[in-house]
N, C-alpha and C positions, 0 to 999 in steps of 0.2 A: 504494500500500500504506500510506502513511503513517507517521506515528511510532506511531500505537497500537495496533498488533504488537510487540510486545517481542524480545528476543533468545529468550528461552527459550522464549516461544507460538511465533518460525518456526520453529526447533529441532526443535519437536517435530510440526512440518507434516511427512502425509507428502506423499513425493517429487513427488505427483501435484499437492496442494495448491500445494506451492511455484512450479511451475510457472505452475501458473492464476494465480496472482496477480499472478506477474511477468509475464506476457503479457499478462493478460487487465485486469491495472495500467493498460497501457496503453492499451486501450483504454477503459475508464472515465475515465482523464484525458482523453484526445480527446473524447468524448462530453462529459466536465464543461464544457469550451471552446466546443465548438459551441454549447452549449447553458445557455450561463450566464445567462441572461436567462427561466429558467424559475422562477414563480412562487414562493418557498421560507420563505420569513418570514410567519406569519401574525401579527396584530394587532387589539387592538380600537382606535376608535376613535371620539370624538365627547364632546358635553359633558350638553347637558339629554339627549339620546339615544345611543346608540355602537352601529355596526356591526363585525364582522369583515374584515377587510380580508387581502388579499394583495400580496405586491412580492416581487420578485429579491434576488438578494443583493448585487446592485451599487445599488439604486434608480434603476434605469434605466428598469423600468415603471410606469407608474401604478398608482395603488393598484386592487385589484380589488373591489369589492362584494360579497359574499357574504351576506351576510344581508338588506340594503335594506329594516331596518325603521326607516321615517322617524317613527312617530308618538312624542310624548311622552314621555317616561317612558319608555319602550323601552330595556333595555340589553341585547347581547350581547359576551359578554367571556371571559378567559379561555381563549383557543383551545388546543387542543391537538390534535398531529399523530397519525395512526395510525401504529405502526411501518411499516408498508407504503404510506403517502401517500396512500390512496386516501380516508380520511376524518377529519374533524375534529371532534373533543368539543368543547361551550363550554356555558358556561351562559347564563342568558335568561330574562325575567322577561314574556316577549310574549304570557303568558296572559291581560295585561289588568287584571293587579293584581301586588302589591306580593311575590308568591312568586317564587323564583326554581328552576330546575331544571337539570338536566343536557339538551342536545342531544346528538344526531348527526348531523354531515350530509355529503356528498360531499366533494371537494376541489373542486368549484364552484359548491358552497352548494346544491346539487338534492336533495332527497328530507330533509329536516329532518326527525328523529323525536324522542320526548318518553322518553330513557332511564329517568329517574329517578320519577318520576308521583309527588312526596309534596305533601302539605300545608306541608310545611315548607321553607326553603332548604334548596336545595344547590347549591352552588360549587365554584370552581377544581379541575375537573377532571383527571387525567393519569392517563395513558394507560401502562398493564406495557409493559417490552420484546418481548412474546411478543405481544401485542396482544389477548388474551385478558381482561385486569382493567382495570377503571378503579376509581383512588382519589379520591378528593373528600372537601370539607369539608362537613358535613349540621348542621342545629339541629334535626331530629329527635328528638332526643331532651333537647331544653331548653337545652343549649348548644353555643358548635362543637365538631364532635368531628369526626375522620379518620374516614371509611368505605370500604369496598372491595364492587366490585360487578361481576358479569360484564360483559364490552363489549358482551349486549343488555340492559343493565339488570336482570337477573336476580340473585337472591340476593346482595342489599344485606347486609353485617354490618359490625359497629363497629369500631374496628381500636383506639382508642384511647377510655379511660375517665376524665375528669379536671374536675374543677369549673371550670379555667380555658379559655382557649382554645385551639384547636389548629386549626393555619389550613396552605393551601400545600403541600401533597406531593407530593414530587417523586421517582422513582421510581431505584434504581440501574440502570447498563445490565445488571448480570447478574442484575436481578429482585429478590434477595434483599433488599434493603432500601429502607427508602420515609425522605427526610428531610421535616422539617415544623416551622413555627415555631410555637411557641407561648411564653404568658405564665405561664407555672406555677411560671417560678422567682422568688417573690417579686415578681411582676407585670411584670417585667421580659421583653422580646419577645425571644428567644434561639432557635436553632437544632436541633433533636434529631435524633435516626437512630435507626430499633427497624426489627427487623425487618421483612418485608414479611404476616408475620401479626401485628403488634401489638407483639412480644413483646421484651425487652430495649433497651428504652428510654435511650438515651446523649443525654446534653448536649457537644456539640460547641463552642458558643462561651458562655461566660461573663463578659460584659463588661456592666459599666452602661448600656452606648448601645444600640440598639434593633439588633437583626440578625434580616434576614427574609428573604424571596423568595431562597432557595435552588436551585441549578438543578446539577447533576452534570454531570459532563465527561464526554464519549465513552469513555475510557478508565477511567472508573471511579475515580481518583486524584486526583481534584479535587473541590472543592464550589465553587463561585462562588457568593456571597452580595451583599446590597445592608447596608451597615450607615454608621452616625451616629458612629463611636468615634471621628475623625479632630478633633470639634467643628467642623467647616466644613460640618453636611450631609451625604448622603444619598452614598455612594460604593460604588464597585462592588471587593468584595475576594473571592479562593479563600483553601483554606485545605486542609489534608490532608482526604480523607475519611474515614480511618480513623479521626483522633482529632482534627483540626480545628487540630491544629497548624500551625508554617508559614504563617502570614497574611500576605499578600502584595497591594497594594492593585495594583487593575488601571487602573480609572479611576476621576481625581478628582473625577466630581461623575457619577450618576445610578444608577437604581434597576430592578430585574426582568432580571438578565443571562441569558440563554438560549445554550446551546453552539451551534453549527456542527458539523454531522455529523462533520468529519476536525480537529476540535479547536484549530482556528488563527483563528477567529474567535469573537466574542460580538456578540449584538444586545439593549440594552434602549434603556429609556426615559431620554432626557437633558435637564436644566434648562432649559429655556427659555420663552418669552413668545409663544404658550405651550409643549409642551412638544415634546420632537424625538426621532423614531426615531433611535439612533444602531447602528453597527456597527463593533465595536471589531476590527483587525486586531492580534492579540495577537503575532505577530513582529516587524510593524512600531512598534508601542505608538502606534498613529495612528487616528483615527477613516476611517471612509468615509464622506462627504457624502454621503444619500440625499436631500436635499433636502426628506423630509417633514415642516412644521413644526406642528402641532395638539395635541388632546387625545392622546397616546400614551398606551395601554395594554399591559402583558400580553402581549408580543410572544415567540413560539415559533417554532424551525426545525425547515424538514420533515427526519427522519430524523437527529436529533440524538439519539434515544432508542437509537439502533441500536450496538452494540458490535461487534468482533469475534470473540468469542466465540462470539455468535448467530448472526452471520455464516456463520461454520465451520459453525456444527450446521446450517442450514436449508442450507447446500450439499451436507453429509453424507447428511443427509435425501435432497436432489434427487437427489444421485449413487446412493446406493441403490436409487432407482423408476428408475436410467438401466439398471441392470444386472439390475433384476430381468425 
């Protein structure tokens, strides 16, 4: 069940819920054990070219290829999970020149489709809790700007209108709000939160050092960021989400932290020669050796998007069609 059920969400489980969870707890722990060597971290990866790749949460398997575009110039980057794990958004520039686009494609890299189809970039994708929206960054319209577009690439619109830039959105688990960095406040690279239609735009951190690559915590009550304010470099700190208060540095040196579905782990990118997948155990405040050491990019976990909120509702849902 985890910690991110609170007292007052079991409270207010009825009787029938509470049950399932505690029974049926169990067995999804057993399952998590048997099965902990199943695929769950995706990643890009490479330097003059970069594929998508997959690993465990322990780095006990090798990386998996998913994309195996070897030519030149070639990037795919940016992955991101479906809430249901069956596919992954990223973007890709494998058209043969210098545009880049949104994909689709399996959890084992099968059936690649062209979401987005513009003239223009569009990047770093992520994927609604309901699995329904994907938001991205587009120069479609002259410079970057937040867009939102159905998950078959259908009815693209702008989410955000600003001369500066606006990069990275990342999405809350109860849908309603999308965070994203941008340089708007006096060029300065800073953190924002609006709405998840655009609307009510908040500055969350305000500091002269550069804060970016924002990622939400399962539970909704975090923001995990990558920021320079320490003057040593590039460091991995949360902060409240509601108001970004509470800053709290997690780890001393690396960039792009991405949650763990049940909120007791982080995976980014960490310092090195060159650079290393790390995976941060946030109880223990100790890394896990995955032993990948290369180009790191951009690294997401499967079903880190998923809340329990959502949870509840699509069980409520299922139990519905059990009774009707």
């Amino acid at each position: 069940m985890g910690g991110n059920i609170n007292r007052q969400l079991w409270l207010s489980l009825p009787t029938f819920w509470r049950c399932f969870f505690l029974f049926g707890g169990m067995f999804f722990i057993t399952t998590d054990v048997a099965f902990n060597q199943e695929p769950v971290i995706a990643f890009s990866m490479g330097h003059q070219h970069s594929n998508i790749f997959l690993i465990d949460e322990e780095g006990k398997l090798e990386p998996l290829n998913l994309t195996q575009q070897e030519a030149q110039g070639q990037r795919n980057g940016h992955p991101t999970w479906s809430p249901d794990g069956t596919q992954i958004a990223f973007d890709t520039n494998r058209k043969g020149n210098a545009n880049y686009e949104i994909f689709l494609m399996n959890f084992d890299g099968a059936n690649p489709k062209n979401l987005s189809k513009s003239e223009k970039d569009d990047k770093e994708p992520a994927w609604s809790p309901k699995g329904n929206k994907i938001c991205f960054k587009s120069k479609r319209d002259g410079n970057w700007e937040i867009y939102l577009m159905n998950a078959n690439g259908q009815n693209p619109i702008r989410l955000t209108n600003h001369p500066k830039t606006d990069k990275e959105p990342n999405w809350s688990p109860d849908g309603k709000s999308i965070v994203f960095t941008s340089n708007r406040n006096d060029g300065n690279w800073d953190i924002y939160k609006m709405d998840a239609d655009g609307q009510n735009v908040i500055l969350l951190t305000d500091d002269p050092a550069k804060d970016d690559r924002a990622s939400w915590s399962p539970d909704g009550r975090q923001i995990a960021f990558t920021s320079t304010r320490d003057g040593k470099g590039a460091a991995i700190y949360t902060m409240d989400a509601i108001d970004g208060q509470n800053v709290k540095k997690i780890a001393k040196a690396g960039v792009a932290p991405y949650w763990s579905p049940d909120g007791t782990k982080m995976v980014y990118t960490a310092p090195a020669q060159p650079l290393r997948l790390a995976i941060r155990d946030l109880a223990q405040k100790k890394d896990i050796d995955t032993g990948i050491v290369a180009h790191i990019y951009f690294p997401s976990w499967k079903g880190a998007q998923w809340s329990p909120i959502e949870l509840i509702e699509k069980l409520n849902t299922f139990w519905g069609v059990m009774k009707q």
